[in-house]
C-alpha positions as a printed NumPy array, in Angstrom:
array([[ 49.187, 239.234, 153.003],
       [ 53.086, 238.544, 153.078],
       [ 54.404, 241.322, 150.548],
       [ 57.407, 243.253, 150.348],
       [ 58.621, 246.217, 148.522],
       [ 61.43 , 247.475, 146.044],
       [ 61.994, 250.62 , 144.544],
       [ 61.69 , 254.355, 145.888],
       [ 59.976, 255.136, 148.815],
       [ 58.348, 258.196, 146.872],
       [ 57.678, 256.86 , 143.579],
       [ 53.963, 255.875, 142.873],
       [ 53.17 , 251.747, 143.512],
       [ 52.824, 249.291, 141.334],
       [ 51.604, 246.271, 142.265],
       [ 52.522, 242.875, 140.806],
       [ 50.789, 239.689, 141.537],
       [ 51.88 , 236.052, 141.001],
       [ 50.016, 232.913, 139.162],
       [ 48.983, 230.182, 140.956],
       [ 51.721, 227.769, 142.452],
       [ 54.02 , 230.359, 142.265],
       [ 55.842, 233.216, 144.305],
       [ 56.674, 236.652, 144.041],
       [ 59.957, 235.367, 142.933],
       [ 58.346, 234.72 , 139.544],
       [ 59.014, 238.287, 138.763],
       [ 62.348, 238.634, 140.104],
       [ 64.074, 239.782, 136.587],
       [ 61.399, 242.449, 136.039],
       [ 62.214, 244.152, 138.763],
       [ 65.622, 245.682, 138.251],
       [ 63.952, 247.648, 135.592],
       [ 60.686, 248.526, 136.765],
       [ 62.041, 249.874, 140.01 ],
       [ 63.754, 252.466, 138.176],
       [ 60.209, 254.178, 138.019],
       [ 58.096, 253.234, 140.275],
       [ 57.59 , 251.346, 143.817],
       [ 57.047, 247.815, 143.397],
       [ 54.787, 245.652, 145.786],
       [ 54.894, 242.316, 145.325],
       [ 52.766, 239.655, 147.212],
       [ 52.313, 236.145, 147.754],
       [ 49.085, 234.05 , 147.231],
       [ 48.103, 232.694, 150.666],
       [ 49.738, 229.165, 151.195],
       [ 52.633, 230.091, 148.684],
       [ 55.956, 230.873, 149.628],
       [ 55.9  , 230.572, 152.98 ],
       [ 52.944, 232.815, 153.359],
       [ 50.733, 232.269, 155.95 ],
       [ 47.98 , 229.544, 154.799],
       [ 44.392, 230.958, 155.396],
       [ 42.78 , 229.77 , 152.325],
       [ 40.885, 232.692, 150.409],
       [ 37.158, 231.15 , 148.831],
       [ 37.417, 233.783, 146.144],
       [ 39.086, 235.693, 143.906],
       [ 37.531, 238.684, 145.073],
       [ 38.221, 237.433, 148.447],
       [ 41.812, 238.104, 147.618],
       [ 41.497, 241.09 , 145.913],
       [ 39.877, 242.367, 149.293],
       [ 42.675, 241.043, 151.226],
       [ 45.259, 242.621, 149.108],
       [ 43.157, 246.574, 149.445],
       [ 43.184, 245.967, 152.875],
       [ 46.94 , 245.268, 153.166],
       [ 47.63 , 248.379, 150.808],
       [ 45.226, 250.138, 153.065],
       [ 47.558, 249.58 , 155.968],
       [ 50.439, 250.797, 154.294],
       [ 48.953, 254.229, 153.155],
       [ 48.502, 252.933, 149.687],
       [ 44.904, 254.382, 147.707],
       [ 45.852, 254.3  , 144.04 ],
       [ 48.354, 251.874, 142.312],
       [ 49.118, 250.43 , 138.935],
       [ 48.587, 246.588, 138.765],
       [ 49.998, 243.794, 136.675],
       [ 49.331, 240.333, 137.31 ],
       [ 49.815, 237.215, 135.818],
       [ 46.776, 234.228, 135.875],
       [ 45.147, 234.13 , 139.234],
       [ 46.735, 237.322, 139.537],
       [ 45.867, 238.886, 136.613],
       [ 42.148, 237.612, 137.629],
       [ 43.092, 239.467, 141.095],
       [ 43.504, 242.713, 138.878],
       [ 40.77 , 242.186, 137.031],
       [ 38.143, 242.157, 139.469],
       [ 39.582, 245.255, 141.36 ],
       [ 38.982, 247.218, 138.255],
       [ 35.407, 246.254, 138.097],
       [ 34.736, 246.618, 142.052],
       [ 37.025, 249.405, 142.657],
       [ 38.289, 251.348, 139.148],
       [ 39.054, 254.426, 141.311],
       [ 42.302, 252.564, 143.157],
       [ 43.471, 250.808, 139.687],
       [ 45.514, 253.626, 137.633],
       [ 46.458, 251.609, 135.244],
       [ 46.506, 247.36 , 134.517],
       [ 48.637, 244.86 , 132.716],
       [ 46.738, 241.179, 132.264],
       [ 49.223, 238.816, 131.407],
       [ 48.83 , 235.055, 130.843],
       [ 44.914, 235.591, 132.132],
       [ 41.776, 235.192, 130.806],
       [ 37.857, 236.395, 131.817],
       [ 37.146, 232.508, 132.675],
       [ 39.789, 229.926, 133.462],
       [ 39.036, 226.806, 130.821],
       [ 36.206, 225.274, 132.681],
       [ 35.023, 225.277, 136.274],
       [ 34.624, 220.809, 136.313],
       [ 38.466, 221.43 , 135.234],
       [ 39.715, 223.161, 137.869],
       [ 37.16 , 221.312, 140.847],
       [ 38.895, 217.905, 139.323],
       [ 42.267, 219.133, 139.943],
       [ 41.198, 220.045, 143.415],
       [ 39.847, 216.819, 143.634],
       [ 43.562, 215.36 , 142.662],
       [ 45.305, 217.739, 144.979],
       [ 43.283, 216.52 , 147.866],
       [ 43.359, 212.988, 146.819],
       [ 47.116, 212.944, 146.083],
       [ 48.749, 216.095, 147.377],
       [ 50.763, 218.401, 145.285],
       [ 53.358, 216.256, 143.912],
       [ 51.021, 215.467, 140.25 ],
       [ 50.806, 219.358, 140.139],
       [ 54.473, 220.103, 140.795],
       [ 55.077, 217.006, 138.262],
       [ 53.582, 218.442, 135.079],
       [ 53.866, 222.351, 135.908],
       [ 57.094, 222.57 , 133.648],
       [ 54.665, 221.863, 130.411],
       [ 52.146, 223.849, 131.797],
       [ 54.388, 226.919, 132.077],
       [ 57.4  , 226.45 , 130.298],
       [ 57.479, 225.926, 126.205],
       [ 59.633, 222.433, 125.553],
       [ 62.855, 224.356, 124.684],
       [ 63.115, 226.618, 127.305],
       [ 62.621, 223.499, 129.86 ],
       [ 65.31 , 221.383, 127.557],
       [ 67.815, 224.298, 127.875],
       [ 66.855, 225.833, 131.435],
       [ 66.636, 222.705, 134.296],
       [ 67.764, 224.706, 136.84 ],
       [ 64.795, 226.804, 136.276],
       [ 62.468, 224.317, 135.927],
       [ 63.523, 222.444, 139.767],
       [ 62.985, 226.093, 140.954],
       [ 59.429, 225.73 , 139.64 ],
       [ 58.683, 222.52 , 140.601],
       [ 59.634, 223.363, 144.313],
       [ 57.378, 226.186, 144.461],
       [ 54.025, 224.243, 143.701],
       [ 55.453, 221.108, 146.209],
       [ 55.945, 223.796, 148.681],
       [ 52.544, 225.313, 148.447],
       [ 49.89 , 224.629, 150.919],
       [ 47.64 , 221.84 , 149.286],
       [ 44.659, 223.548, 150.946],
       [ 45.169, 226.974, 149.939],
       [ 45.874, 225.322, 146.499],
       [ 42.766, 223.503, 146.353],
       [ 40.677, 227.142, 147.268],
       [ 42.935, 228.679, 144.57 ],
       [ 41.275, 226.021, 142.382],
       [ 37.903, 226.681, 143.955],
       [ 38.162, 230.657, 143.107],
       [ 39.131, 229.886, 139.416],
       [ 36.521, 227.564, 138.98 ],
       [ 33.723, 230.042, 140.069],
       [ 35.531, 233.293, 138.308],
       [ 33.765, 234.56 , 134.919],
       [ 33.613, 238.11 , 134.05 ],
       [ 33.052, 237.5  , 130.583],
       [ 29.762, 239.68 , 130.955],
       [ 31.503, 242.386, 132.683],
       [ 34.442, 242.95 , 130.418],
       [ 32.954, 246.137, 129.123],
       [ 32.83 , 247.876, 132.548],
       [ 36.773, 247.925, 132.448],
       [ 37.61 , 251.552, 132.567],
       [ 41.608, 251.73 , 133.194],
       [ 43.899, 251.651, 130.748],
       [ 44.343, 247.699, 129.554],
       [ 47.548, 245.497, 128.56 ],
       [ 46.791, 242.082, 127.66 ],
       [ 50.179, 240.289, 126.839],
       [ 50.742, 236.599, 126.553],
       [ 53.306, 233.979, 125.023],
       [ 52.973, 233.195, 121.909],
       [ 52.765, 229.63 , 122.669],
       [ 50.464, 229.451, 126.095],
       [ 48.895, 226.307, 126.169],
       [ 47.299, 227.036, 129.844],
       [ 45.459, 230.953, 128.799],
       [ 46.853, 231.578, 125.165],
       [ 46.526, 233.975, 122.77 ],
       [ 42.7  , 233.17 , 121.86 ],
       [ 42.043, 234.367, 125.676],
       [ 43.673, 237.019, 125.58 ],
       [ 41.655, 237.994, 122.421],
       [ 38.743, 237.579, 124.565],
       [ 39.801, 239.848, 127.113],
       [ 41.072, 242.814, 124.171],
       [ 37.689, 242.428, 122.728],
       [ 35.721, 243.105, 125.783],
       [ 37.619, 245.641, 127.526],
       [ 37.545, 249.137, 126.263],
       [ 40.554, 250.51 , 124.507],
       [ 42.627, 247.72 , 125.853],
       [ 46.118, 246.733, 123.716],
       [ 47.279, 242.849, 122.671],
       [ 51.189, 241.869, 123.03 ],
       [ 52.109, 239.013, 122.091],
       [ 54.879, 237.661, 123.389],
       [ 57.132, 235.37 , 120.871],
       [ 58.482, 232.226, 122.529],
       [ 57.195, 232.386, 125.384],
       [ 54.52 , 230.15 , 127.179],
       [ 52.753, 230.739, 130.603],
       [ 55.14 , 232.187, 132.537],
       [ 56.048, 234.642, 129.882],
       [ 57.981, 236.674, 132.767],
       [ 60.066, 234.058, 133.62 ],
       [ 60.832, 232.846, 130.204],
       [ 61.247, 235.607, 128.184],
       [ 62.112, 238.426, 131.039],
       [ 63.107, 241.402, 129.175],
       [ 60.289, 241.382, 126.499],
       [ 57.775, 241.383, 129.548],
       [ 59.907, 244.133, 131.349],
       [ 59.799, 246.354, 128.35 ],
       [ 55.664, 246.047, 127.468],
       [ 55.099, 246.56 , 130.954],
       [ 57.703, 249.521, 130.968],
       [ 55.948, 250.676, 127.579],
       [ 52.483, 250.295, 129.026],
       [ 52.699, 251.983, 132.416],
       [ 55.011, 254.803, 131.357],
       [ 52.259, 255.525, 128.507],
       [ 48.955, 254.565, 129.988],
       [ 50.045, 255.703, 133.684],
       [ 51.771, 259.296, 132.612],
       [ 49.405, 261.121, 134.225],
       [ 49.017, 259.208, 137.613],
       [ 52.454, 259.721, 138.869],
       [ 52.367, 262.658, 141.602],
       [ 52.94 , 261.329, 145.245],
       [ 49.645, 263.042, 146.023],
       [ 47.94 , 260.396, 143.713],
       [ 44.763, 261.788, 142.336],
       [ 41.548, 260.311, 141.506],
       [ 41.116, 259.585, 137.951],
       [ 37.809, 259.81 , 136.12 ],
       [ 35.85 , 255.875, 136.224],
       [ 36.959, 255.717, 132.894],
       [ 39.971, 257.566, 131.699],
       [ 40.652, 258.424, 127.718],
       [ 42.937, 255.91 , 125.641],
       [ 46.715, 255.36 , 126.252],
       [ 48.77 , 257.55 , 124.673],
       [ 50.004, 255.225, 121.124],
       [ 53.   , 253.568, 121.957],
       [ 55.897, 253.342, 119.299],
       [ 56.473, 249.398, 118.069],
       [ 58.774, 247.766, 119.887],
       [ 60.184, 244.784, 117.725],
       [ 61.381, 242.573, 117.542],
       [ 60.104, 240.892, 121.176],
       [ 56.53 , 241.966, 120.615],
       [ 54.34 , 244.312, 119.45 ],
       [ 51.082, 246.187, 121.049],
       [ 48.452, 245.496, 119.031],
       [ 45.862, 248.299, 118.197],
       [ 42.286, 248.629, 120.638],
       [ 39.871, 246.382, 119.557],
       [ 35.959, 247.715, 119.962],
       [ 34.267, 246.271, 123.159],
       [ 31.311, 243.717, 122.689],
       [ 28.044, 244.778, 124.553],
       [ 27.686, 242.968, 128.185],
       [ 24.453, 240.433, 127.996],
       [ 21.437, 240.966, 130.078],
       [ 21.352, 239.439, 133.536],
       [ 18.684, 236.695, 134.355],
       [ 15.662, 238.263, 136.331],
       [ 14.764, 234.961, 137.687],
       [ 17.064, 234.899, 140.637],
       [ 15.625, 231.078, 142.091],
       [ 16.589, 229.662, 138.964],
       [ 19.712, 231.414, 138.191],
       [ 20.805, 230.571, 142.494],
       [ 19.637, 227.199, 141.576],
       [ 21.756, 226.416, 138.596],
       [ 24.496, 228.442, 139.887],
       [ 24.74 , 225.357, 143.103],
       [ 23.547, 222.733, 140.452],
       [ 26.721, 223.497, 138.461],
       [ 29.291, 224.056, 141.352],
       [ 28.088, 220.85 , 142.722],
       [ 27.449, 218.416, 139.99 ],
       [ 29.604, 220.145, 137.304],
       [ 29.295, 221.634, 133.925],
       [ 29.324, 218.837, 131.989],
       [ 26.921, 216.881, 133.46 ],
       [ 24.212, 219.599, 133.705],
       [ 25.053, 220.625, 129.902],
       [ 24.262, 217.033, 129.369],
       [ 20.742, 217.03 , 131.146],
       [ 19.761, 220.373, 129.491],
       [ 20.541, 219.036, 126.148],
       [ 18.216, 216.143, 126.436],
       [ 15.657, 218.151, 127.987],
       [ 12.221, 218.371, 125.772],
       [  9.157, 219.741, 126.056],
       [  8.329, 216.789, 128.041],
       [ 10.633, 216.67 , 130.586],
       [ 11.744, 220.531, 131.156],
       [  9.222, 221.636, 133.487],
       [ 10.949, 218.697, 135.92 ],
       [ 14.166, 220.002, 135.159],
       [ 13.177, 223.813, 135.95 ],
       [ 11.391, 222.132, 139.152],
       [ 14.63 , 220.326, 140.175],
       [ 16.931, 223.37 , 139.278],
       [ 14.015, 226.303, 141.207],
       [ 13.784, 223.868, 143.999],
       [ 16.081, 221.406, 145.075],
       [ 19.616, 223.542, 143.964],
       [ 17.835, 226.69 , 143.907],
       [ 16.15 , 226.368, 147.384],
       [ 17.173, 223.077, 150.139],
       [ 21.234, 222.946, 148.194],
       [ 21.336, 226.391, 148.756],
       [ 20.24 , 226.771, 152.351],
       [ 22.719, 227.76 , 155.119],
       [ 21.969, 225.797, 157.861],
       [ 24.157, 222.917, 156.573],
       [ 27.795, 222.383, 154.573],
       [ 27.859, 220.658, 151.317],
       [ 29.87 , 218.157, 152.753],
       [ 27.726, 217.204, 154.804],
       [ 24.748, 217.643, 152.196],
       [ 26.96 , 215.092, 150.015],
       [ 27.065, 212.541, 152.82 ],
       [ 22.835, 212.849, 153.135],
       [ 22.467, 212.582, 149.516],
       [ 24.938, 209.514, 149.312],
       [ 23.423, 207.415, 152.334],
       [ 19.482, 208.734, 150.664],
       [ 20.482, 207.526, 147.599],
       [ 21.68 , 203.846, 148.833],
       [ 18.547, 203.541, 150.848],
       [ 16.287, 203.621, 148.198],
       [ 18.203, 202.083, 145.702],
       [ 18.885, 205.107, 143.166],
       [ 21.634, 203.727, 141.963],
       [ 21.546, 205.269, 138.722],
       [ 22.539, 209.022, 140.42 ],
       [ 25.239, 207.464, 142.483],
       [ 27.781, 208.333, 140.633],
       [ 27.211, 212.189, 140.159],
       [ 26.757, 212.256, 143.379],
       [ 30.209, 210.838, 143.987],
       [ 31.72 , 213.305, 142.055],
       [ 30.182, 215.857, 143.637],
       [ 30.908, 214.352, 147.098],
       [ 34.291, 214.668, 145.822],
       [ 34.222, 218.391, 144.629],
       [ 32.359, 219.012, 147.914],
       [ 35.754, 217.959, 150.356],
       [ 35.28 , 214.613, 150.871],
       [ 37.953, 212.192, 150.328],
       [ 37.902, 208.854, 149.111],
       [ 38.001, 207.116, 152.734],
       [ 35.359, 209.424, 153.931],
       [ 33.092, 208.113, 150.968],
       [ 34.209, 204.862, 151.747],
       [ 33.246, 205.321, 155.574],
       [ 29.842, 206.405, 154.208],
       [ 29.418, 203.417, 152.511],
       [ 30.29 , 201.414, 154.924],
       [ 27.599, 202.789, 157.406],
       [ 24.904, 202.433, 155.311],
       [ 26.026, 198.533, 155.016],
       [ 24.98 , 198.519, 158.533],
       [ 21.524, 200.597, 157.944],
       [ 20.793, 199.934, 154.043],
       [ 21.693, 196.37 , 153.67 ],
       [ 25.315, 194.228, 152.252],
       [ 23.899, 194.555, 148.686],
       [ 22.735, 197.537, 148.517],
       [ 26.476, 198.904, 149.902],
       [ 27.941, 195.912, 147.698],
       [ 26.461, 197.806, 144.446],
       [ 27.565, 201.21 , 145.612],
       [ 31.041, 200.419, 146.598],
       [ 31.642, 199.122, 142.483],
       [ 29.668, 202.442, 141.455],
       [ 32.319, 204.86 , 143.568],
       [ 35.121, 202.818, 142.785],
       [ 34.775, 203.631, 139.446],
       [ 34.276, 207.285, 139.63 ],
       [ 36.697, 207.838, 142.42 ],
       [ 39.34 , 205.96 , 139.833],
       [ 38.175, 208.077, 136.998],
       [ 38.556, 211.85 , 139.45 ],
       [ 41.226, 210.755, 141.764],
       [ 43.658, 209.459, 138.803],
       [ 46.255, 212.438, 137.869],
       [ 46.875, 213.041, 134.577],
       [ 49.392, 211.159, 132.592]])
């Protein structure tokens, strides 16, 4: 990963992760203070800022890449704050690896990212129509309307860093978010916890961050006062003193060079005193019991695909009509089709989408066309390889039968395609 460092070679690391679109630069006025006391690393999401852009298909893909970077320098145990994508990044290394995480600040995060169609239609849109509809509206997205008014200087700077992002590493960014939920894992969150956010987030706002306090044990709310998604950027020196409150409390223990290994889960921060008036940390809230994994793991494969393929909304829709009558075909489909032949290895979905399309012309199954073009779309395919598609099965499949796909795709690829106003 392309990182670099500031602070004293022999202080203990803390390591700070950007949101998505963004740089390390986003926490450029945090670090004046926060070097004082400890060794900041700071990296860059792959495709951003220049780094190199080999496109990570996880979040705990880049969690991975990041340990084995640290591992390379000499680094075992390290504080971590992060903000979105990197707060997820955090997140996930204190439920795979809570003996390397000292200590962890969430901010502007959330245990799922809105909803996974949400974030597979925006990588629809990037692919579609590059960056430039993501650059255009990230100043609402991350800044609140007063700070962008007063600040444009600020807000250019933040539009060039999502045009200068790699639209492929953006779109697997996307692709991560849209499979990450730890919602039923919260509870296994042993390190000492921040959640802050802005008062105003719009993207992962306070009820989030709720979500996350209530689930992980002994874990503290700040919220930060006008302030939206990039709380660090907009309101600097609340987020640089809860972060210096946080670690100097939570992390008091962890700061030998020698860095020992903590018990899984360590006792609860030491209180800190209220810090007005930029925010306050809230009391621990008491953690909500994980639920019970599905045993049936055909099923549970087969909606998993079903869902990352079609999308949430449209299998929410089938199970809802579902009755008695027609469930035992919708286990069937779910067990067998997305649960067995979608999830087999031996070919891409891509490539699954262009079967399904060309099957479904053939026989004149019009009426799942259009899911299917969706999914072709949330599968990699463009709008001129659908097209191309369609166009060979004019050959094979008949001028009508094409004729009434072409005005079923049109629509939907209008409907995915369009960015938002």
């Amino acid at each position: 990963m392309q990182y670099r460092f500031d602070g004293p070679e022999d202080a203990p690391v803390l390591v700070i992760g950007p949101s998505l679109g963004t740089t390390w630069h986003m926490w450029d006025r945090q670090i004046p203070e926060l070097s004082q006391h400890w060794r900041i690393f700071r990296y860059d999401l792959p495709g951003h800022g220049g780094a190199p852009a080999h496109a990570a298909a996880s979040v705990a893909e880049l969690g991975d890449r990041l340990l084995a970077t640290l591992d390379g320098l000499g680094v075992q145990r390290f504080g971590y704050a992060g903000c979105s994508i990197g707060g997820a990044i955090g997140a996930d290394l204190a439920l795979r690896h809570p003996h390397r995480v000292a200590s962890l600040a969430l901010v502007a995060s959330s245990p799922r990212f809105g909803t996974a169609d949400e974030f597979r239609q925006r990588g629809v849109i990037v692919r579609t129509n590059g960056l430039e509809p993501m650059a255009r509206t990230a100043p609402e997205r991350w800044f609140t309307p007063g700070f962008a008014a007063a600040q444009p200087a600020i807000v250019e700077w933040a539009v060039q860093m999502v045009r200068t992002t790699d639209p492929g590493c953006y779109i697997a960014a996307c692709e991560a978010l849209a499979a990450f939920d730890i919602r039923g894992a919260l509870g296994r969150i042993g390190v000492p916890t921040l959640v802050l956010v802005g008062a105003e987030d719009q993207v992962t706002g306070p009820a989030e961050a709720r979500t996350l306090v209530a689930g992980i044990p002994d874990a503290r709310l700040a919220l930060v006062p006008g302030a939206s998604h990039l709380a660090p950027v907009e309101q600097p020196a609340a987020v640089s003193d809860l972060l210096l409150m946080h670690f100097s409390t939570a992390w008091q223990q962890d700061t030998s060079a020698a860095i020992p290994v903590l018990p899984t889960v360590p006792g609860p921060a030491t209180p800190a005193v209220p810090f007005a008036p930029v925010a306050e940390i809230a009391p621990a809230a008491v953690a909500a019991d994980a639920p019970a994994p599905t045993p049936d793991v055909r099923h549970e494969q087969g909606t998993k695909v079903r869902r990352e393929v079609l999308g949430d909304a449209h299998v929410d829709g089938v199970n809802a009509s579902a009755d008695a009558f027609t469930e035992d075909f919708q286990e069937l489909v779910t067990r067998y089709a997305w649960g067995e032949v979608w999830s087999r290895d031996g070919l891409d979905r891509r490539t699954r989408s262009v079967i399904t399309l060309t099957a479904l012309v053939a026989s004149g199954h019009l009426e799942g066309l259009a899911a299917h073009t969706r999914a072709a779309l949330r599968n990699g395919l463009t709008p001129a390889e659908i097209k191309e598609v369609l166009l060979q099965t004019a050959v094979y499949c008949g001028i009508p039968a094409a004729g009434a796909a072409f005005a079923v795709a049109q629509q939907v690829i209008q409907e995915e395609t369009t960015p938002p106003a």
